[in-house]
N, C-alpha and C positions, 0 to 999 in steps of 0.2 A: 130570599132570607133577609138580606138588607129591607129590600122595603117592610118588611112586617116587621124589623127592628126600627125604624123609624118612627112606621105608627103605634107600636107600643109605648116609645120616649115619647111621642106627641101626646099620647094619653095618661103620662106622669109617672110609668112605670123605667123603671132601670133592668131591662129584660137580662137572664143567664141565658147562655148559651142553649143550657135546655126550654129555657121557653121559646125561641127563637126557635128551635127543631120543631117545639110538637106546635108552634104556630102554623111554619112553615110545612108540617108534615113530612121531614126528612128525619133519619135517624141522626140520634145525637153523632155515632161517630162521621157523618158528614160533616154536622154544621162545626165540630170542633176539628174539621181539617179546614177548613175555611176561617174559622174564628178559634184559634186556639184557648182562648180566654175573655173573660167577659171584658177585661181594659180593651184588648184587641177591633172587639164587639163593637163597641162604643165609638172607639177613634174611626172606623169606616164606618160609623153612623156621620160624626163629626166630618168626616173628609166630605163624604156624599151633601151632608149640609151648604159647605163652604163652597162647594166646587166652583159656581158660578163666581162666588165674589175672588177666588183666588184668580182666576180666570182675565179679573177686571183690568181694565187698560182702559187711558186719557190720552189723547194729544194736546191738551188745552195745557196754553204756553202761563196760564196765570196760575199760579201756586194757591193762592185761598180757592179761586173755584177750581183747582183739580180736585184738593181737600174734600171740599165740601162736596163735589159731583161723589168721592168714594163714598164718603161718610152716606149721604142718600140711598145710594145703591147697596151698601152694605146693609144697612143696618135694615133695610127693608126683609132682605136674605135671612136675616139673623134674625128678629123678631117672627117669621114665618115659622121657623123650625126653633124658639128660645125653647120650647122644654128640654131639645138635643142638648143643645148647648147647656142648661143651667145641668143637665143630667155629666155632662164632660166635667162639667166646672165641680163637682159634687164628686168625682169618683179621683180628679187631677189631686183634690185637698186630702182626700184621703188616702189616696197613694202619699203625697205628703207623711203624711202623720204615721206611714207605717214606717215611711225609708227613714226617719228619724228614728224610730222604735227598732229598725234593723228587723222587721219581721215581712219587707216587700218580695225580697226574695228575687229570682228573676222574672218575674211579673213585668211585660211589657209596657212602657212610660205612656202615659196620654201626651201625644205631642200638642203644645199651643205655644208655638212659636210665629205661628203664617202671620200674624199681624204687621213683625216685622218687614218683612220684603214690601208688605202692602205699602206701609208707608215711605218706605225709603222711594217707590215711585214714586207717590201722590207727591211728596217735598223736590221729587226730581227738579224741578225747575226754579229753584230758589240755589242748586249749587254755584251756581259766579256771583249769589248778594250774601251768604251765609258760607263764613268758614267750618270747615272739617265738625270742630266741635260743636257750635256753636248748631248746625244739621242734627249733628247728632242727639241734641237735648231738644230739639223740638217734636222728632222724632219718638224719642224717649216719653215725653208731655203728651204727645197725642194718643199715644200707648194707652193711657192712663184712661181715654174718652172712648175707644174703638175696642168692641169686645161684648161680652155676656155682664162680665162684672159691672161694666156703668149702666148696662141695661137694670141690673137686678137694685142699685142703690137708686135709682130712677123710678122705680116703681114699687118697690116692697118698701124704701124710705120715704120718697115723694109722693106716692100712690099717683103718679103720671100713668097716662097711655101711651100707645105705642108716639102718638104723632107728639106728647110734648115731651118724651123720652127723645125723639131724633130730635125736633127742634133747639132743646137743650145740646145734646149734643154737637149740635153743628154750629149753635154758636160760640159754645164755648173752643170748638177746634178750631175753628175762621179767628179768633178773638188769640189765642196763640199763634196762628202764622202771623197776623199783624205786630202783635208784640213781636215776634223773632225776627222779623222785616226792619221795623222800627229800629232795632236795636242793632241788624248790619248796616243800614244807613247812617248811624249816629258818626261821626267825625272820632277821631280819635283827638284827644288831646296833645298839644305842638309840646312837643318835647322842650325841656327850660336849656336855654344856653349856656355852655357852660362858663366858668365866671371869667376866665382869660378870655374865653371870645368875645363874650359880651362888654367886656372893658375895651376891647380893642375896636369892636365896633364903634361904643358909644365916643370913642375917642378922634374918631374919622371924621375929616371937616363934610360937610355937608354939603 
């Protein structure tokens, strides 16, 4: 059932439950013990998507090429399977827009949160150049680059392909860990003396 729920999103459709059955040739009350709901549906389309990249692991001691080694491998994942994903991203807004309306109900959440953990590895090794926060907004910034969403302004704005969608992408996230590198190296400025001490110095033979 999953996979015929795949290749329906691959072919632009956003399957119910019951097309998913009479794809799959099971009765509906199977495929809704399995898939209670079409959100349900979807997120183990999404899970089944991601799995590999969630999966993903670096030992590479250099912070821009771990980056940039995820950013590659992901986005490969993810352009393979983009109709899943824009089809999560499409069902995530409208859940949106009902739980404002108070008409969501208990309708299970499209979870898209997995970006997070991803990058808190890929920046793993910038923890002893980059304090607490300072991690954390780079983090936050790359958020912004890793996903369906920069895919979709990449290409429905840019009308990009896949390859100058990642290319874009990779520089722009290499182009962030340098600025956030940059910016833990920087010196702090020497704090001004205060005016007794500085008097008592300047007053000291030489």
């Amino acid at each position: 059932m999953l996979d015929g729920t795949m290749q329906l999103m691959q072919s632009g459709v956003i399957p119910s439950v019951s097309d998913v059955a009479e794809a799959a040739q099971v009765s509906r009350a199977t495929a809704y013990r399995y898939f209670p709901s079409q959100a349900a549906l979807v997120q183990a389309a999404v899970d089944e998507a991601l799995g590999p990249i969630l999966a993903w692991k670096s030992d590479a001691a250099d912070v821009e090429a771990r980056v940039g080694d995820l950013f590659s491998f992901a986005y490969r994942r993810m352009q393979a399977h983009e109709a899943t994903h824009r089809a999560a991203l499409l069902m995530a807004l409208d859940q949106w827009t009902r739980r404002q309306a108070g008409t969501l109900g208990d309708e299970a959440r499209i979870v898209r949160g997995n970006r997070r953990a991803l990058l808190e590895s890929a920046i793993a090794p910038a923890k002893g150049r980059l304090d607490p926060a300072s991690g954390k907004r780079l983090a936050q910034s790359l958020s912004l680059l890793f996903g369906i969403e920069s895919i979709v302004v990449l290409k429905d704005i840019w009308s990009l392909d896949d390859d100058g969608v990642a290319a874009v992408a990779d520089w722009a996230a290499r182009a962030l860990v340098r600025a956030a590198l940059a910016e833990g190296r920087a010196e702090p400025e020497p704090a001004p003396l205060k005016r007794a001490g500085r008097a008592a110095a300047l007053s000291r033979p030489g």
